[in-house]
Every structure is written in C-alpha cells, then in structure tokens.
DSSP file (Angstrom, degrees, kcal/mol; ACC not computed):
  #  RESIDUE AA STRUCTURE BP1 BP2  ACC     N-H-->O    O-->H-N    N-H-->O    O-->H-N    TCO  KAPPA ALPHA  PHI   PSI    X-CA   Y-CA   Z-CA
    1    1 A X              0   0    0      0, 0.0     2,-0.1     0, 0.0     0, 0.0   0.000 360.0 360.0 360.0 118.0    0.0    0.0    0.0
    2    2 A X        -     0   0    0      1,-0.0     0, 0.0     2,-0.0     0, 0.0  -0.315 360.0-128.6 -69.8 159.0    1.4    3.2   -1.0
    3    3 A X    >   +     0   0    0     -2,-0.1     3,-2.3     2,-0.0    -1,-0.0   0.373  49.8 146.8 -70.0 -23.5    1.2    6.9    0.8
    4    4 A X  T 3   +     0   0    0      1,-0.3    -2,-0.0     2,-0.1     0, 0.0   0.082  68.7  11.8 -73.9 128.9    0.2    8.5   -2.0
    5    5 A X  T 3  S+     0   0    0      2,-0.2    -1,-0.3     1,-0.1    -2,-0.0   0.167  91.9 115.3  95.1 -10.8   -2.3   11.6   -0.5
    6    6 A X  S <  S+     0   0    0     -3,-2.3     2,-0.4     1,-0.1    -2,-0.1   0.404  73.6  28.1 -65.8  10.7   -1.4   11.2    2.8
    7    7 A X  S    S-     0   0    0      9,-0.0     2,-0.7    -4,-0.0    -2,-0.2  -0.914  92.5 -90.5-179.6 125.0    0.1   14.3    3.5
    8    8 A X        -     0   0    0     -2,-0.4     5,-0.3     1,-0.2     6,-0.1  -0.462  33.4-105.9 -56.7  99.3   -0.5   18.0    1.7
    9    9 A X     >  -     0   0    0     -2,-0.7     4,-1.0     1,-0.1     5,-0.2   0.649  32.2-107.4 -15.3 142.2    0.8   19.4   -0.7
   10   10 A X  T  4 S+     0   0    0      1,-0.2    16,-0.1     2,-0.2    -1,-0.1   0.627 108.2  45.4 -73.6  -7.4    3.2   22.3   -0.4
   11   11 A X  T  4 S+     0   0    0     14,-0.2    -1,-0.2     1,-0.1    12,-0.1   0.750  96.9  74.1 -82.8 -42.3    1.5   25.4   -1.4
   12   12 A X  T  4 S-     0   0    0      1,-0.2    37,-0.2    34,-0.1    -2,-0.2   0.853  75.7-168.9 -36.8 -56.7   -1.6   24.6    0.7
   13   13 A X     <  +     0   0    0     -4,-1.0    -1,-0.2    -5,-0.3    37,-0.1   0.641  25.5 159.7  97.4  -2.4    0.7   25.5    3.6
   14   14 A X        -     0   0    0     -5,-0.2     9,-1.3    -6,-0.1     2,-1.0  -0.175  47.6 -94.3 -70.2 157.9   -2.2   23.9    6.1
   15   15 A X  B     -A   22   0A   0      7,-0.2     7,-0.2     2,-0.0     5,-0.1  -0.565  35.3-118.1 -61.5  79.1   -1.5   22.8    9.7
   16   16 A X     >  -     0   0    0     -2,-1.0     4,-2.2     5,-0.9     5,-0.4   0.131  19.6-149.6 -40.1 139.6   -0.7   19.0   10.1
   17   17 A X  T  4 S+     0   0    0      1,-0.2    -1,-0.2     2,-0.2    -2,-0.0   0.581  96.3  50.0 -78.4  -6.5   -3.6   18.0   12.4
   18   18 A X  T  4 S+     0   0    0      3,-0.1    -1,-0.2     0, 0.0    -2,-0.1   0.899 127.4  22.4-110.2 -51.1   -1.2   15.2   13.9
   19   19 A X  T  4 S-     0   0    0      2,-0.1    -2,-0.2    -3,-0.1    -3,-0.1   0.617  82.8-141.0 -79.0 -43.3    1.7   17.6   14.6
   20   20 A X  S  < S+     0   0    0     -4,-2.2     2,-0.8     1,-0.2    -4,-0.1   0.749  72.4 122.3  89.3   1.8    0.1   21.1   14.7
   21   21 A X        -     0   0    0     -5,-0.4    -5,-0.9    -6,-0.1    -1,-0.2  -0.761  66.0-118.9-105.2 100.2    3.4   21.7   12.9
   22   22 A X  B     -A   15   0A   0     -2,-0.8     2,-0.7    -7,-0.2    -7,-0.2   0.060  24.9-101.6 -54.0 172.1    2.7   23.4    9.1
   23   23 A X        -     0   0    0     -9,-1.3    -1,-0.1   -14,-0.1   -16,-0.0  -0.805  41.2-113.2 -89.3 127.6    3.5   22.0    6.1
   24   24 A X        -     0   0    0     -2,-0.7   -11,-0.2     1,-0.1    -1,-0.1  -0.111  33.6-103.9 -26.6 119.2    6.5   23.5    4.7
   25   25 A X        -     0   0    0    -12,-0.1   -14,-0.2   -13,-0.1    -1,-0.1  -0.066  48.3 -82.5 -78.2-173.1    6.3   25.7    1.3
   26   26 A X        -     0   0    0    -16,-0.1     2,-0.2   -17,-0.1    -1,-0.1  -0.407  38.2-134.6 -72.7 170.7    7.4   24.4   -1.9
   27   27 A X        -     0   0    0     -3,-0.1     2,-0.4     6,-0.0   -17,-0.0  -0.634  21.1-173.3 -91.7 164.6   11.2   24.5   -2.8
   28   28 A X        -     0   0    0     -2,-0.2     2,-0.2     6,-0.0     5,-0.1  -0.945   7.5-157.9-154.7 144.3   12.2   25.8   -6.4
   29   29 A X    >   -     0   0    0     -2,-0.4     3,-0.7     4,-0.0     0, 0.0  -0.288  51.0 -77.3-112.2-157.9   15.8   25.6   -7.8
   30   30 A X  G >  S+     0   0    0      1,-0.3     3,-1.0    -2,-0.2     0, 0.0   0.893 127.9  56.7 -91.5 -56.0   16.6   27.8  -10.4
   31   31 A X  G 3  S+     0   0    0      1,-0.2    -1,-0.3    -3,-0.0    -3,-0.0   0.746 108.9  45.0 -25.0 -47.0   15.0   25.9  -13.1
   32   32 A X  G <   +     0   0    0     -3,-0.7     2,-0.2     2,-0.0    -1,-0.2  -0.152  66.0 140.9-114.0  41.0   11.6   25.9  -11.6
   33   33 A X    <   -     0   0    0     -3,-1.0     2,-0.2    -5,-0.1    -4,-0.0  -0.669  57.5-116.4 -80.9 164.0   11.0   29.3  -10.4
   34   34 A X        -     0   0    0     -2,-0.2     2,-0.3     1,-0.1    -2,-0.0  -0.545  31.9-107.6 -97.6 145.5    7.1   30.1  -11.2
   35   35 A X    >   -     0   0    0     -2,-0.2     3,-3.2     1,-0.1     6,-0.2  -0.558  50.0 -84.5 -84.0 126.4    6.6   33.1  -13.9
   36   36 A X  T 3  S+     0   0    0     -2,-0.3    -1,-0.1     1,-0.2     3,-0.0  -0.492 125.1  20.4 -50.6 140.5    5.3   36.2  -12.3
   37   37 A X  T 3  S+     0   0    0      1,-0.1    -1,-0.2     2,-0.0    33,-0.1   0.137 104.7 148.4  59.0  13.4    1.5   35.8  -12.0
   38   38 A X    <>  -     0   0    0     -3,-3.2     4,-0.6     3,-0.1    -1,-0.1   0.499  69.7 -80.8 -55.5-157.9    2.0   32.0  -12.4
   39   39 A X  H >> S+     0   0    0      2,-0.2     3,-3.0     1,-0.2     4,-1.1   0.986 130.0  50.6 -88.0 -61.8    0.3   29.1  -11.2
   40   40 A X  H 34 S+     0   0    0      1,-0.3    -1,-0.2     2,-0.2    -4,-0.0   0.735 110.5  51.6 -35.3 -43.7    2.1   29.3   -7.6
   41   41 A X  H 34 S+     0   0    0     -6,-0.2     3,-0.4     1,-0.2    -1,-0.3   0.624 112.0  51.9 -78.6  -8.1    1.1   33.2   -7.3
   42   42 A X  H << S+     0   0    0     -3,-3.0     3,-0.5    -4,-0.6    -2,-0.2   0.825 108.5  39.6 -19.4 -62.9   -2.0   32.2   -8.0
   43   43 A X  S  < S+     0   0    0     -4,-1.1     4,-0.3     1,-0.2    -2,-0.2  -0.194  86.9 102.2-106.4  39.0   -2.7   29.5   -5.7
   44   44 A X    >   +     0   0    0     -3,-0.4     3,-1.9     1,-0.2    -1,-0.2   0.891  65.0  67.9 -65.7 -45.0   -0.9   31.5   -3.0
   45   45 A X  G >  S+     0   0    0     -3,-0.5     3,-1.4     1,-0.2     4,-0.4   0.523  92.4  78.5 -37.0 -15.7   -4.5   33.0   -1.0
   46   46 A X  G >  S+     0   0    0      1,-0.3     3,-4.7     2,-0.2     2,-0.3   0.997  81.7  60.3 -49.8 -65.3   -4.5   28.9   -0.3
   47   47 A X  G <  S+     0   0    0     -3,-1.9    -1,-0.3    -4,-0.3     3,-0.2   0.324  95.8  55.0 -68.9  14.5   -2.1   29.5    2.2
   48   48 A X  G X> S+     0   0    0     -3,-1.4     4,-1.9    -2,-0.3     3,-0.5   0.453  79.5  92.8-109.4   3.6   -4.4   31.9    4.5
   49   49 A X  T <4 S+     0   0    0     -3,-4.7    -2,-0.1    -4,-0.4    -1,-0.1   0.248  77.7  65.4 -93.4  35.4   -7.3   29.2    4.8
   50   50 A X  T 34 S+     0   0    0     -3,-0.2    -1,-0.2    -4,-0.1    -2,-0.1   0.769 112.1  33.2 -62.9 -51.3   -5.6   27.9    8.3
   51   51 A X  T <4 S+     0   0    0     -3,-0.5     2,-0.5    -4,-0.2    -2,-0.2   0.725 100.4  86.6 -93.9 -18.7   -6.2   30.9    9.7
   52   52 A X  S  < S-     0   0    0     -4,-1.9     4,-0.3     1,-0.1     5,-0.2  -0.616  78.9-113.2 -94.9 125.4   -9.8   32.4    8.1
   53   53 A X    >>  -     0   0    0     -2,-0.5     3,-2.4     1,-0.2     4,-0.7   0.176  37.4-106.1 -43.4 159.5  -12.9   31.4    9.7
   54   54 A X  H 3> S+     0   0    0      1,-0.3     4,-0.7     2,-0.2    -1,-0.2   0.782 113.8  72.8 -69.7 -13.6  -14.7   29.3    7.4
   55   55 A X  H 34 S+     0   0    0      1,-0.2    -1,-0.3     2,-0.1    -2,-0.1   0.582 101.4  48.9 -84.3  -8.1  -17.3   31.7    6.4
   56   56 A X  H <> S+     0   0    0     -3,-2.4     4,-2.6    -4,-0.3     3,-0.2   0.426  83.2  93.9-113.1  -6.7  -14.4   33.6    4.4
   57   57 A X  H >X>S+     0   0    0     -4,-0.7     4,-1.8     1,-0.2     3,-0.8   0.990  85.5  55.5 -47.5 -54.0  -13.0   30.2    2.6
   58   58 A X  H 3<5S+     0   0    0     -4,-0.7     4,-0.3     1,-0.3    -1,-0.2   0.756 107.4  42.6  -5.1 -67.5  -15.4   31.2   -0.3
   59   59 A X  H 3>5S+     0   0    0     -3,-0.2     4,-1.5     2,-0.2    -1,-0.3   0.772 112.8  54.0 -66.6 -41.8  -13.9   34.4   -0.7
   60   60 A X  H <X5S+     0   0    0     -4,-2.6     4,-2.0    -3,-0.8    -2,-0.2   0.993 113.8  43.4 -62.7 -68.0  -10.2   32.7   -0.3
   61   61 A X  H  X5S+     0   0    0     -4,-1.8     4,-0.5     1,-0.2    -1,-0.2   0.603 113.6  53.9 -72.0  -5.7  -11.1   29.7   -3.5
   62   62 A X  H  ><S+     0   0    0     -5,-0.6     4,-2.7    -4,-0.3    -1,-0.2   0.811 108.4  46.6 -82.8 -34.0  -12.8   32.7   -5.9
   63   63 A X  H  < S+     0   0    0     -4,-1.5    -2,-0.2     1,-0.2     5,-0.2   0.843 114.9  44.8 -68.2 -20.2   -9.8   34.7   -5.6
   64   64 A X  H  X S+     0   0    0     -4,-2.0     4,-1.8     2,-0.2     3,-0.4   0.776 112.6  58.1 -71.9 -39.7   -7.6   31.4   -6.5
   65   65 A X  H  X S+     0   0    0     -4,-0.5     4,-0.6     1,-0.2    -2,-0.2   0.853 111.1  40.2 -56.7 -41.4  -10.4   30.9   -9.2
   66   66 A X  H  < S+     0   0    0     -4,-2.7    -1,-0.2     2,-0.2    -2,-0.2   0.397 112.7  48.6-105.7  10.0   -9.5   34.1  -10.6
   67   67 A X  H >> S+     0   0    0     -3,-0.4     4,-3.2   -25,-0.1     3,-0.9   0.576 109.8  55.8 -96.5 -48.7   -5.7   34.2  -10.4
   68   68 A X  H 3X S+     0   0    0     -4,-1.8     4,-1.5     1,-0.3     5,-0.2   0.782 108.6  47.7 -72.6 -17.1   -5.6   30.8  -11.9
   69   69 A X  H 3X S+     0   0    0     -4,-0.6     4,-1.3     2,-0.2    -1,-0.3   0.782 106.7  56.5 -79.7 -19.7   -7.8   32.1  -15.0
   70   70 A X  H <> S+     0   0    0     -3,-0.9     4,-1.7     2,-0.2    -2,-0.2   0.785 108.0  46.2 -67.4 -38.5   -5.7   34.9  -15.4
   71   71 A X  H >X S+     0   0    0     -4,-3.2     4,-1.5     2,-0.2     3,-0.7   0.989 112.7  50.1 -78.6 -44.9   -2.8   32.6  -15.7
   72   72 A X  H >< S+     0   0    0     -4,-1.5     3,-0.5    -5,-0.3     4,-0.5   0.993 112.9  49.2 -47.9 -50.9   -4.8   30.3  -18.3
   73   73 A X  H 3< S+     0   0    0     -4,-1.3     4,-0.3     1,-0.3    -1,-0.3   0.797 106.1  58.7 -67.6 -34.2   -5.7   33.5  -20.3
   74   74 A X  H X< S+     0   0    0     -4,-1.7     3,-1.1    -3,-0.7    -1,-0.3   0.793  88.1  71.6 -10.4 -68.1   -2.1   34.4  -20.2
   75   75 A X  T << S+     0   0    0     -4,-1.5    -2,-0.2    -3,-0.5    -3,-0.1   0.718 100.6  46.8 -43.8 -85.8   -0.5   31.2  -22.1
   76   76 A X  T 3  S+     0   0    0     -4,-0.5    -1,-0.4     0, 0.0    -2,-0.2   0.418  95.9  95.9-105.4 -17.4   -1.8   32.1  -25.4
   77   77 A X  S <  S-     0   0    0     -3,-1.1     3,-0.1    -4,-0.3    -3,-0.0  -0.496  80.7-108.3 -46.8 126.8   -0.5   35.9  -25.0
   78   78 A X        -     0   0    0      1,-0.2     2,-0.5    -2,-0.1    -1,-0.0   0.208  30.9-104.3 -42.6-175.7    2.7   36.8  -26.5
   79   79 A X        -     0   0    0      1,-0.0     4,-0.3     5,-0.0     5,-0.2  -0.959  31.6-116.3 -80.8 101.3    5.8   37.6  -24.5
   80   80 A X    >   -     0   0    0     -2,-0.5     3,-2.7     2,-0.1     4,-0.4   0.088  31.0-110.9 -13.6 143.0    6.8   40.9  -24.3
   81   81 A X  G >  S+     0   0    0      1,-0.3     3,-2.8     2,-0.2    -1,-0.1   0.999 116.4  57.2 -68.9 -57.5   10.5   41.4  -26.2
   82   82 A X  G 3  S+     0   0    0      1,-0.3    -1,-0.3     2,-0.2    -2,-0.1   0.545 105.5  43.8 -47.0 -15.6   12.0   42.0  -22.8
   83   83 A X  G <         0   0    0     -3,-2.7    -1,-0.3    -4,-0.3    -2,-0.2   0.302 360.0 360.0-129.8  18.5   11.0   38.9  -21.2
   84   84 A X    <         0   0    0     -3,-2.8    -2,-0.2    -4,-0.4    -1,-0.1   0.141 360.0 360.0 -91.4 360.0   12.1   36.7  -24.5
C-alpha cells in the first residue's frame, strides 16, 4: 500500500492535524521558479485558509479561481520582447 495523498501538498501550507506543525512551502531551484503571475502566485490566497474562519473560505477559493484564469488567459498571449 502506498502513501500517496497522505500528506499536503506544499503550497496549501495547512497545519498538520497530527503535529500542529505546518507544512513547509514548496522549494524551487533555479530551473523551476514560477513566472510572475504563475500558477504558484496564484494559488498563493490557499495558504491563508488555516487561519480564516470558514465563512471567508469562499472568498479565499474565488480569488484562487480568478488568479488561476488569469494565468490560463495568459499562455496564449505573447511575450513581451523584454522577457524573451
């Protein structure tokens, strides 16, 4: 039996419930840095639904909703010369 799901991902950024201890964010080497406005600045608002009463998650997953379309809507936009 594999592990696979047991344990959260690293942007999520939640409190393990076993340790109380948070999850660590992700590492990126040089290779894998995220594009400004990428998927990772996107799904950064993840990392405040530890602390916001539930009655603001909503608010937390539209704003994820709407970073992460921005980024979709993005791809097919050129690159600026500057960033080429």
């Amino acid at each position: 039996m594999t592990d696979i799901g047991s344990q959260a991902p690293a942007w999520l950024a939640v409190p393990n419930a076993r340790s109380g201890e948070a999850v660590p964010p992700a590492v990126h080497t040089d290779g894998d840095q995220d594009a400004p406005g990428g998927v990772e600045s996107a799904l950064s608002p993840l990392g405040r639904l530890a602390e916001a009463p539930v009655s603001e998650h909503v608010g937390i997953f539209e704003d994820v909703l709407t970073g992460l379309e921005a980024v979709l809507t993005s791809v097919d936009e050129p690159l600026p010369d500057s960033e080429r």
